[in-house]
KEGUVO-978057 format. One record per residue (C-alpha): x, y, z. Coordinates in steps of 0.5 Angstrom, whole numbers, plus 500, padded with zeros to 3 digits. Example, Ala and Ser with C-alpha at 12.3 -4.5 7.8 and 13.67 -1.06 7.14 Angstrom:
! KEGUVO-978057
525491516 527498514 
//
This chain:
! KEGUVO-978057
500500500 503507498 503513503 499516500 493511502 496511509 495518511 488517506 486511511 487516517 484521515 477518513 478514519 477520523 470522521 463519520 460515516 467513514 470510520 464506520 466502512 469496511 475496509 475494503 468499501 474504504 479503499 474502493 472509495 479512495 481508489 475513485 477519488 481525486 484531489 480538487 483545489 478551489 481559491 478563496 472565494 471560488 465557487 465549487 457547485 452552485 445551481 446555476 451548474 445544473 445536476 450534481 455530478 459529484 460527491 465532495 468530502 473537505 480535507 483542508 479549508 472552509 466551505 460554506 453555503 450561500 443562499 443569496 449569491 449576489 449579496 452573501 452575507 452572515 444572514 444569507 451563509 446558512 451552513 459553513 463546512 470544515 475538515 472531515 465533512 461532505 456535501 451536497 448529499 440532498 442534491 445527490 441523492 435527489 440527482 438534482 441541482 443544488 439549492 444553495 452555492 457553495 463557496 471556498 471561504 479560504 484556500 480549500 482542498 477537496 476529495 472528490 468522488 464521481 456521482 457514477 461511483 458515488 451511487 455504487 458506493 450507497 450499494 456497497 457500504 450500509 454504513 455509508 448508505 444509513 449516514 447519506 439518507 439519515 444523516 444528522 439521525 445517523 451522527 445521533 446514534 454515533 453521538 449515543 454510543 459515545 454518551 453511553 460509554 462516558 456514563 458507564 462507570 456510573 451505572 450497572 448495565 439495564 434494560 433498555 428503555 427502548 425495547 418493545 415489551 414482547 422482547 421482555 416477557 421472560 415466560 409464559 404466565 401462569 394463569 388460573 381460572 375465575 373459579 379456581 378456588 384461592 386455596 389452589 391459587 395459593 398451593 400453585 403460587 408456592 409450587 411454582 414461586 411466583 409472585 402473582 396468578 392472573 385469571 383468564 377466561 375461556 379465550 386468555 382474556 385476563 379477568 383479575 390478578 392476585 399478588 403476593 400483597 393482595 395474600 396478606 392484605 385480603 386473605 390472611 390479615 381478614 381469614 377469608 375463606 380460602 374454598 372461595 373462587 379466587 376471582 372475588 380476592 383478586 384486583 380486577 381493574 386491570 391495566 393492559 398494553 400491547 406487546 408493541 408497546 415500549 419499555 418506558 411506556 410501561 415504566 411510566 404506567 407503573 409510576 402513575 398508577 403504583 402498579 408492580 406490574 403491567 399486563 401485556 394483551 394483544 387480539 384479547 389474549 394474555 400474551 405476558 406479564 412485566 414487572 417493574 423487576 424485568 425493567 430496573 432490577 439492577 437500579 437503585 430506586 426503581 419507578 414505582 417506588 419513586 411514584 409510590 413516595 411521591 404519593 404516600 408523602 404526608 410533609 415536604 421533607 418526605 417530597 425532598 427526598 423524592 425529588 433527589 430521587 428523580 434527579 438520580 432516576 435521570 442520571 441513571 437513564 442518560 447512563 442507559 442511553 435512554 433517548 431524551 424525548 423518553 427521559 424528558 418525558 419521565 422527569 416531567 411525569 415524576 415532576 407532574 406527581 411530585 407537584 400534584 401531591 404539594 397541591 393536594 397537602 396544600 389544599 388539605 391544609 387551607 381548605 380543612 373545614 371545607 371537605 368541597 372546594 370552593 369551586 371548580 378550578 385547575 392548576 395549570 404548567 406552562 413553559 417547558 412543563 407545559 411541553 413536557 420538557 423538562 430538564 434538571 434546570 427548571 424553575 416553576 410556570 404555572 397559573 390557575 383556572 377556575 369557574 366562577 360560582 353562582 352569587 360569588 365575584 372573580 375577584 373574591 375568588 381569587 383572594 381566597 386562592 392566591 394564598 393557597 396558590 403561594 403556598 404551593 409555589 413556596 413549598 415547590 421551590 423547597 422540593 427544588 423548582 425555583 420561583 419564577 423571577 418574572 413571577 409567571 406563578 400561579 401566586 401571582 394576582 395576573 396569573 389566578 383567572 376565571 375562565 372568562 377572564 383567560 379567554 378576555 387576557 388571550 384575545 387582548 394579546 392576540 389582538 394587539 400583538 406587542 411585544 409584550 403579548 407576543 412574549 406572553 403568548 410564548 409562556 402561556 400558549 404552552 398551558 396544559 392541566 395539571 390537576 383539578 377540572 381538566 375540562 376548563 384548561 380544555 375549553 381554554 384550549 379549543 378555544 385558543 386554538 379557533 382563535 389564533 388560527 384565524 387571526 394571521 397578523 397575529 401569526 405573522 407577528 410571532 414568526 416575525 419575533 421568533 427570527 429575531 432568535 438565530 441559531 448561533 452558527 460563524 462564518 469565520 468560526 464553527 459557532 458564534 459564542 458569547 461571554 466566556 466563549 459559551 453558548 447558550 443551548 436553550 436560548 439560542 438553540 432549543 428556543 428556535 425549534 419551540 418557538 416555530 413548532 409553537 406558530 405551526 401548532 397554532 395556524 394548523 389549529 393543533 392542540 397537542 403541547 409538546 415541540 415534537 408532538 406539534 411538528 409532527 401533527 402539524 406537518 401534514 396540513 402545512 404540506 412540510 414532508 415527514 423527513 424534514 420534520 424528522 431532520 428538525 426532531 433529530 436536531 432538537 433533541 441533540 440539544 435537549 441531550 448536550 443540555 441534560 449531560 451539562 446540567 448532570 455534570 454540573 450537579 454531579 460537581 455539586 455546582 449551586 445553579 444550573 445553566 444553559 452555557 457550554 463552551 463548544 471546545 469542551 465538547 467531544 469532536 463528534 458532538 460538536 459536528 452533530 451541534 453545527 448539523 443540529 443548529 443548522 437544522 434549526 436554520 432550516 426551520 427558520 426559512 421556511 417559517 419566513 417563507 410560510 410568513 413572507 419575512 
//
């Protein structure tokens, strides 16, 4: 071999996807190549030359891409390449002209494949092929091995929480009849040293389950007969998944429901049984435990306490691999409880000598609860919702809540949910509205559209119930949804204030950073993609809360293809993921606050290529929501 393929094999060997081809589609590849130079400022492919007839991948220099030839400029330069990584594969693989001009920022030396050997190449190599069609999908699953083999040291080897549940049942169940009698229920549980019976009728379908707690509690403690059918001892309100179903989601159930197990059914029939054992055997508190504290607290130190334990609970998820929209979710859901059981206790405590409420009324998150997105750096937005009783005024409503409201804010902010520092709380007089007085504050903003409203309408837009009469935090939301829809200044003006957040991407540089050379990964890199998901949700009359929900239910009336949806998810959620390592690391270092700030040269070489496509992506989100709305 020459030397000139040994520094050409430790070159590719450095990036993506190359460091993943065999060998031998390696050498075939660089045996194809050539060697092209292009001067400072040179175009190398622009549109105006037709259909791509090249596969060009950087070895030395700056290439970036221009959306405005004739006046390129920092807003018109959308992406800026450097060493290692290759273009234009959407033109490639669409055997198309390229949208964008491409252009040598300095001196810069090319290799470059014919389009001819590039597409035998996509036949060749799958990790070549995986990476061309997925790209930033392909860099994230790269991204995920390494976040896996960091966290290693940290955490015992665990199920993954991405497993569908019929890749967990360990066994065929043991089930039994409705009319088995409790006493050979219980001679079978011991013969077989199993922890429960499921009951099944004549077609599998389970009917009722008997565990080891159900012995003591109805069996034991009460002596009851035990030539009884079984079937009037056992638990028979039964909640089911399909063996489609993913590991988190019956993790979650077990949380919210307090369960120790779930059941999975498929076409009515009992196809398995999965304990919260087969997913977190290994961890040191397991969901439900942590749901069942939460639950079960009757002070707030006992709340404390489960906070820590969720907070160890995402440590040890993100050590998994657990993929952040999932975890997000599970911090939220823990939150969601843990906040719900402060609301009861308040409303226990202020409302003592009333066993009613004083009417019906719904506390609401908002902000990143709101979306179900809730990071370990997460102060509190909420407000309350309530429907006025017969003979009594909004304003006398609000004064007997407001204290109750404090309450809760405060002893929030003790379980590790700071106080809003521009008091979006419930506590606060602004923020404790009947349901008329909402939809009036709503249509004000909408109307007017200043920046102020437009600001609000950011916050309070996100609302979702949280606990109480969900059906008024409904209404709310069916009618916002007519509202906002109709009104396309308003929507206009959102767009409009949303560009004002760019994605911060050099021209010179990789990233334009700020103060102690650090970015800021929630201002100005997940805050992109809310704000534009957020505006699509609204002008498509979606309702869903969440970034991702909203894309995806909005894609088709807005006619934006799937894939390009999928591309702006992968890119959000890399953000989300950079943002939970930070602030775990940050609290693992036992530092006071948590921020949003990284320096992008501490990051490792791969997250930072996967940052520039994902900040990229959120580019890409930005034209077209200028496009949508003419700016």
């Amino acid at each position: 071999m020459s030397a000139i393929h040994v520094s050409q094999l430790s070159f590719f060997a450095a990036h993506a996807p190359f460091d993943r081809m065999e060998p031998a589609h390696l050498l075939w590849m660089l045996e194809r190549m050539q060697l092209g130079y292009y001067a400072r400022d040179e175009v190398i492919v622009s549109p105006e030359q037709g259909r791509v007839e090249r596969f060009l991948v950087i070895k030395q220099g700056v290439v970036q891409g221009e959306q405005n030839v004739a006046h390129a400029s920092d807003a018109d330069t959308w992406l800026e390449l450097v060493e290692g990584e290759c273009f234009p594969l959407g033109a490639l693989l669409a055997h198309r002209a390229v949208a964008s001009t491409y252009r040598a920022v300095k001196d810069t030396f090319c290799y470059e494949l014919a389009l001819a050997d590039f597409q035998q190449l996509l036949g060749l190599s799958a990790p070549f092929r995986d990476f061309c069609t997925r790209r930033i999908a392909n860099l994230l699953e790269h991204s995920k091995q390494v976040i896996q083999a960091q966290y290693t040291h940290s955490s015992s080897e665990q199920q993954s929480l991405a497993s569908p549940l019929s890749a967990i049942i360990r066994s065929t169940p043991v089930t039994c009849t409705p009319q088995t009698s409790v006493r050979e229920v219980l001679e079978r549980m011991h013969a077989s040293r199993i922890g429960s019976m499921i009951a099944v009728d004549e077609r599998g379908f389970p009917l009722g389950i008997l565990t080891l707690p159900d012995v003591l509690e109805r069996i034991a403690l009460p002596q009851a007969d035990i030539t009884q059918p079984v079937i009037n001892v056992m638990t028979t309100e039964l909640t089911f998944l399909p063996p489609q179903s993913l590991a988190y989601e019956a993790a979650l159930t077990m949380a919210k429901m307090g369960f120790r197990h779930v059941l999975v059914v498929e076409n009515d029939k009992l196809l398995g049984l999965v304990t919260e054992k087969d997913l977190f055997a290994l961890q040191r508190v397991g969901l439900r435990q942590i749901g069942s504290s939460i639950r079960h607290a009757h002070n707030i130190e006992a709340l404390q306490r489960a906070a820590s334990d969720i907070r160890q609970m995402a440590h040890n998820m993100m050590a998994q691999g657990v993929a952040a929209e999932q975890l997000t979710q599970f911090i939220s859901t823990f939150n969601d409880l843990l906040t719900v059981r402060v609301i009861e206790m308040a409303y226990a405590e202020s409302f003592a000598d009333a066993p009613q409420l004083p009417a019906q009324l719904c506390w609401m998150a908002l902000g990143s609860e709101g979306r179900f997105e809730q990071t370990l750096n997460t102060d509190q937005d909420n407000a309350l919702i309530f429907k006025v009783p017969e003979g009594v005024t909004a304003d006398a409503m609000r004064e007997r809540l407001l204290p109750v409201a404090r309450r809760i804010n405060e002893q929030l902010a003790a379980c590790g949910f700071p106080l809003c520092r521009g008091n979006v709380m419930a506590s606060n007089p602004q923020w404790c509205l009947s349901l008329d007085e909402w939809k009036a504050k709503f249509s004000n903003w909408i109307t007017n559209g200043t920046p102020e409203a437009l600001l609000h309408a950011s916050i309070f837009f996100d609302f979702r119930p949280l606990h109480g009469t969900h059906e008024l935090a409904d209404e709310l939301r069916t009618w916002l949804a007519r509202a906002a829809s109709n009104n396309s200044r308003f929507l206009h003006q959102m767009a409009e204030n949303a560009m004002s957040i760019r994605p911060p991407l050099g021209v010179i540089r990789d990233f334009v950073v700020g103060k102690e050379h650090t970015l800021d990964l929630k201002l100005n890199g997940i805050t992109p993609f809310v704000d534009a998901a957020r505006i699509f949700s609204l002008a498509a009359g979606v309702t869903h809360t969440s970034t991702l929900s909203r894309l995806r239910n909005s894609a088709a009336k807005l006619n934006i293809h799937p894939a390009e949806i999928e591309a702006w998810i992968d890119a959000f959620l890399f953000i989300q993921v950079l943002r939970m390592r930070h602030h775990d690391e940050a609290q693992s270092g036992q530092d006071d606050e948590l921020d949003n700030l990284i320096d992008p040269e501490d990051l490792h070489e791969l997250d930072r290529r996967i940052l520039k496509e994902a900040f990229r992506q959120a580019r890409k989100l930005q034209a077209r929501l200028a496009v949508e709305y003419h700016l």
